[in-house]
N, C-alpha and C positions, 0 to 999 in steps of 0.2 A: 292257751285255753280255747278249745274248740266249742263253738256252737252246735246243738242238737236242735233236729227240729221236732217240732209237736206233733207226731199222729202224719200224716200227709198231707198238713196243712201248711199255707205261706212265711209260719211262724216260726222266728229261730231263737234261741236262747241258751245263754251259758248255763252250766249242770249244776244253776244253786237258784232256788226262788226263795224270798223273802217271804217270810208270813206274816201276813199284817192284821193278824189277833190280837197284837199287841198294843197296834197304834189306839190310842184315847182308851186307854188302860191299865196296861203295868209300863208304859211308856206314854208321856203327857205329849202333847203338840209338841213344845219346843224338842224333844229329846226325838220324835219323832222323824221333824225335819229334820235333826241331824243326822239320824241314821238313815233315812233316805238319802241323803247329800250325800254320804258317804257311801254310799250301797254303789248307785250310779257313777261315783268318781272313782270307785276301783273298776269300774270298764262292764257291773252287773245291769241288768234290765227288767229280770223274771219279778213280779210283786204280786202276793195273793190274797186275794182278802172275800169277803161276804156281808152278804146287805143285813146280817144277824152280828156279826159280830161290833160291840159286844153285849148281848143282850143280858147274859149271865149276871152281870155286874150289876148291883142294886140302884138303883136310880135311873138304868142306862134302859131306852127303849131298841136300839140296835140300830145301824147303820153310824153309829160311832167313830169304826175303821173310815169307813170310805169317806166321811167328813173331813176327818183328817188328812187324808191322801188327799182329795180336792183343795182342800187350804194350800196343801204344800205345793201340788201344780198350778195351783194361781201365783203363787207367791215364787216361786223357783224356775216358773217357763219351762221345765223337762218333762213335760207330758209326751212328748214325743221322743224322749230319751228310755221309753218305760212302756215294755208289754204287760200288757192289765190284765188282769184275769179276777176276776169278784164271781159269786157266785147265788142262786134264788132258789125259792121252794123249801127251805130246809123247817119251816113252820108251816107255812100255809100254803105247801103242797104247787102243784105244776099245771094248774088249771091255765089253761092260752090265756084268759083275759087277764088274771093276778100278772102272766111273765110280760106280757104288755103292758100293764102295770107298776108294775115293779121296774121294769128295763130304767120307766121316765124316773124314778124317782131313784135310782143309784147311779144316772147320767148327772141327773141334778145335785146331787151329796159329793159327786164325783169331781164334778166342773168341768165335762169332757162330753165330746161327741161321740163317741165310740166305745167302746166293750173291745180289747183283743180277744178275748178268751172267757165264755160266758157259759157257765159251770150247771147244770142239774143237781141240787147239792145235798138231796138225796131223790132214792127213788119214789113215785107217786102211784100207789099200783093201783088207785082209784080214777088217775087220768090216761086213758087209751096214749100209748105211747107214739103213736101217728099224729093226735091231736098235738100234741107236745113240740114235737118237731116240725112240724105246718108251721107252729108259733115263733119257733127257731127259725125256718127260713123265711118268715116274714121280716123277722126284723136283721137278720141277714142281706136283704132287698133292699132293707129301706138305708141301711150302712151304719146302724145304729150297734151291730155287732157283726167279727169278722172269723171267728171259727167257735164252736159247742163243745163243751166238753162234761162230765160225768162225774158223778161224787158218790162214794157209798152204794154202788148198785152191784149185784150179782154178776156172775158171770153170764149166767142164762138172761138175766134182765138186760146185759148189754149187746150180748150176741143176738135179741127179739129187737132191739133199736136198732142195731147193724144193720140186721134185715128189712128191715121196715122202712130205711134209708136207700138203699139199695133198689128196692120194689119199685120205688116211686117217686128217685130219681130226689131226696130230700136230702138238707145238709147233715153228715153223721158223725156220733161223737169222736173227735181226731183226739179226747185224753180220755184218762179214768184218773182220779183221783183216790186211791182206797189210804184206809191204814197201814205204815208199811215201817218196819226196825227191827233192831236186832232180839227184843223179845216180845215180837207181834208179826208173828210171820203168816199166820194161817191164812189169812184174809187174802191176800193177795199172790203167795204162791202155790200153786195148784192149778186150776180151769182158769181161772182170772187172768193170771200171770203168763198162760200159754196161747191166750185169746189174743191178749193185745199184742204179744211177740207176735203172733199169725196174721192178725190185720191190721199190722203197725199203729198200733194206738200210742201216744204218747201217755207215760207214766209220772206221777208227781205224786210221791206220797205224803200225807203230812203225817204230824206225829213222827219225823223223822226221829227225833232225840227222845222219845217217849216223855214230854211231857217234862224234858229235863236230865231226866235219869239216865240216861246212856252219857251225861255229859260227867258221869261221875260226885255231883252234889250230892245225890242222897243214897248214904249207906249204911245206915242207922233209922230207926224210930225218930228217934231224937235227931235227926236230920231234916224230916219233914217239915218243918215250920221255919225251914229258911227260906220259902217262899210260898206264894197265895196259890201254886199250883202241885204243891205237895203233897200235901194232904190230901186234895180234890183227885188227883190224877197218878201221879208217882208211887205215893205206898203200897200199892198191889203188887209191884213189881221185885219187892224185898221177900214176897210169899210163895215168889214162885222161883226163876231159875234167874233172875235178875243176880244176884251175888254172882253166880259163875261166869255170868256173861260182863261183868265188869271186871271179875280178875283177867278173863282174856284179854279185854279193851286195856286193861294199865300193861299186860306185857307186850300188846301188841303196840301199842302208842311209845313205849319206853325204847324199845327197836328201833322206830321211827324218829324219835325227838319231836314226837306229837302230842296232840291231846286227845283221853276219850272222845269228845265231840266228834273232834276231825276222823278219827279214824271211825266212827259210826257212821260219818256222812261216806268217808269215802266207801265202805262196805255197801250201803246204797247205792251209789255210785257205778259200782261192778258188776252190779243185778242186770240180768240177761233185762232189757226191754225198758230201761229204765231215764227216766228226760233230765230229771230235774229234784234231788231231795225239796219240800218243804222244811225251813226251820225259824227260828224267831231269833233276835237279839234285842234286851231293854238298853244296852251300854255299847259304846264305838269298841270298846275293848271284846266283849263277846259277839260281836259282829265280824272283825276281823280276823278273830278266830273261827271262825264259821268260815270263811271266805277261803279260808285258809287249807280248807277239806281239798278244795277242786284239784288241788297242785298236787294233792298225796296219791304216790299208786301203792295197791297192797298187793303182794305177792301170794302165790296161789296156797302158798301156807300159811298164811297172814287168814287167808279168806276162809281155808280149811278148818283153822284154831276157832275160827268165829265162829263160823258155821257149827262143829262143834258144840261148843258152849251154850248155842242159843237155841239147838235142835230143840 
């Protein structure tokens, strides 16, 4: 299992990140540390989280995730076993003074000196994107974070940072984050997808599994309500070309002696430009399933059938 690096940045990591959406929400503390403990004892390190999530959840003000992961690196000593990657702005926008703001108080939720990998987590097209990154390599300086990376921005919005990095000798985003799976292709292939191929940007999509649905759970209506991301996110996918793209996934998985999951992750996986799928697991069992992607190769008819189906 070979390590990729992120973008042309000092950071390496295996082709699976962890999304930690889940921690202190469809996964409680305890179940939490154990799929961390278990993340890391299979030989993974990639973990991704946000100072918002989980905001959605009734009662929850956000920074949730990153509480959680602080508890469990106090309590387990592998903060040093684990490239971080959290992410800010994704409400209150990318003003310098909020991301110097914000930095102290997801260090603090975190229990950690450092940020590896500290996300724009969307774009701010009301803050001058110079000011933005001044902010970034300030605290770049001070060692409080060690490479920037991008969520949800354009191709044109990433390629004006490129530049603006570049002019004035400032640190520039080494990932992009976008939407990326077997029936959410647009967002990411096109201009986007040829940019970061061109100036090696490290990739990490989340929404690998869309929300579930590529894992095969929901194939029915009446499917939806086997879990709290069902309904919310998944059913759209039943309306559109989702059915065709899971009958490829069961023949192409049954070839293999796989699962849908695995063979959606590894289909990411073989994308020109690509670092690291994002996916979640609430249970050690669909964790290790998950885990399980990296070891699959799919053959260029494997990839063709997909491709296919999900056009």
């Amino acid at each position: 299992m070979t390590k990729r690096r992120i973008g042309r940045s000092d950071l390496h990591v295996h082709p699976f990140c962890f999304g930690g959406n889940v921690f202190g929400w469809t996964a409680d503390e305890a179940m939490s540390f154990r799929l961390l403990d278990a993340f890391v004892d299979h030989g993974f390190e990639f973990i991704d989280t946000a100072d918002v999530y989980s905001v959605w959840v009734p009662g929850h003000s956000g920074g949730e995730s990153e509480t959680v992961l602080g508890n469990w690196f106090k309590t387990s000593g592998k903060r040093d076993k684990v490239v971080l990657a959290t992410k800010v702005g994704f409400i209150k926008g990318l003003k310098p003074a909020y991301i110097k703001q914000a930095v102290e108080e997801s260090l603090k939720r975190l229990r950690t000196d450092r940020i590896d990998l500290y996300q724009s987590h969307k774009d701010d097209p009301e803050t001058p994107q110079e000011d933005v990154l001044r902010a970034y390599d300030d605290l770049i300086k001070a060692g409080k974070v060690r490479v920037i990376g991008a969520s949800n921005f354009t191709a044109a919005r990433l390629q004006e940072a490129l530049d603006i990095s570049a002019k004035n000798n400032l640190p520039r985003y080494e990932c992009m984050q976008p939407e990326y799976n077997l029936v959410e292709r647009k967002v990411y292939e096109g201009e986007l997808q040829d940019l970061c191929v061109r100036e090696e940007i490290g990739v990490i999509p989340f929404f690998s599994l869309a929300a579930g649905f590529l894992t095969g759970k929901y194939r029915s209506e009446a499917d939806l309500g086997k879990s709290v991301r069902g309904p919310r996110t998944a059913g759209k996918y039943l309306k559109t070309n989702g059915p065709q793209v899971l009958a490829a996934l069961d023949k192409v998985a049954a070839a293999h002696k796989a699962t849908c999951a695995q063979v959606a992750l590894a289909w990411i996986l073989a994308r020109k430009g690509l670092t690291a799928p994002i996916a979640s697991a609430t249970n050690i069992e669909q964790l290790e399933e998950l885990l399980g992607a990296v070891k699959l190769s799919l053959s260029a008819a494997d990839i063709a059938e997909l491709d296919a189906a999900s056009a």
